[in-house]
C-alpha positions as CSV (number, residue, x, y, z in Angstrom):
1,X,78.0,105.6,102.1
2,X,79.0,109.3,101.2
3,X,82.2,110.9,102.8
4,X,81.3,114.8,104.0
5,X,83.8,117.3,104.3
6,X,82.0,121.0,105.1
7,X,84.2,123.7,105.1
8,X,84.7,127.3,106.3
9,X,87.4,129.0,104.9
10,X,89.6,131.1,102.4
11,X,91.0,129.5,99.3
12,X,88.0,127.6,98.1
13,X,85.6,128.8,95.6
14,X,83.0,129.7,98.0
15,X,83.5,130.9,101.8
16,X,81.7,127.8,102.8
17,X,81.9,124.3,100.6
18,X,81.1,120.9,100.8
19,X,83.4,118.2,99.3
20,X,81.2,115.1,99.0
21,X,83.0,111.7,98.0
22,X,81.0,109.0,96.6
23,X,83.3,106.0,95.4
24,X,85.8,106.8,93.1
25,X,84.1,110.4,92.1
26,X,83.7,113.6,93.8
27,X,82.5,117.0,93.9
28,X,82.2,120.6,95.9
29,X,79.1,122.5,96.1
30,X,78.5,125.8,97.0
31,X,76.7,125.2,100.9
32,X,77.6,123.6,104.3
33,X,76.3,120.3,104.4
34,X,76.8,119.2,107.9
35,X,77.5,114.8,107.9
36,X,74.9,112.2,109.7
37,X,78.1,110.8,111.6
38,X,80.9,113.3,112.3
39,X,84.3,111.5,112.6
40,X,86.4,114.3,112.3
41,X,87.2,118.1,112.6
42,X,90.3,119.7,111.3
43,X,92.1,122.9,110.5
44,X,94.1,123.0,106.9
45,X,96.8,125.5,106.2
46,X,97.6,124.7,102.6
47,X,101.0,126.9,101.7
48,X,101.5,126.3,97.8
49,X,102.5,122.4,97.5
50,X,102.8,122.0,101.4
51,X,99.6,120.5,103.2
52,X,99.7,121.0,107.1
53,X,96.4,118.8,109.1
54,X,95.7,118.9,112.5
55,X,93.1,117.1,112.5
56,X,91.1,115.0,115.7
57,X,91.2,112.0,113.7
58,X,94.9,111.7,112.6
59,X,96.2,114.3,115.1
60,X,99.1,116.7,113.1
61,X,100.2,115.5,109.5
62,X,101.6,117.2,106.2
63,X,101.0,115.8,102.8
64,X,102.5,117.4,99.7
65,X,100.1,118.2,96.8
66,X,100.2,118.5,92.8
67,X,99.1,122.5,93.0
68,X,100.3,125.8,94.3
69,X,97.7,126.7,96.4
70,X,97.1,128.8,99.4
71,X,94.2,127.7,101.4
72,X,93.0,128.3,105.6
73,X,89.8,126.1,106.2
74,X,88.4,124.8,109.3
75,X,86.1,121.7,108.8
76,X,83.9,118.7,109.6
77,X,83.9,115.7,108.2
78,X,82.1,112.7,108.2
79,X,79.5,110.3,106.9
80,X,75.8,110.6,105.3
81,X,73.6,107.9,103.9
């Protein structure tokens, strides 16, 4: 089962993106891919290495990353087949 995460938003390469996780790999492409199963929706404020979430699935979290980044998205994610 894939993992979909569509995404509107500033800081990706394209205004809206899909991250889709199969296993162990993943990738982004270009579109909104909307999931079969939503389990989630979530807002991302990502402030150089600080990651704040509030998402509906794990309510409000922050998660330091590897890369200075700065990032406003507003997504879906989910499952597809």
């Amino acid at each position: 089962m894939k993992k979909i995460f569509a995404e509107i938003g500033i800081g990706n390469d394209a205004f809206f993106s899909t991250e889709i996780e199969e296993g162990d790999s993943e990738y982004r492409i270009p579109k909104f891919v909307f999931p079969n199963k939503i389990t989630e929706i979530y807002f991302r404020l990502w402030l150089f290495k600080n990651v704040f979430i509030i998402s509906s699935k794990d309510m409000i979290k922050t998660k330091k990353a590897n890369k200075n980044k700065l990032k406003i998205l507003f997504g879906i994610g989910g499952e597809s087949l």
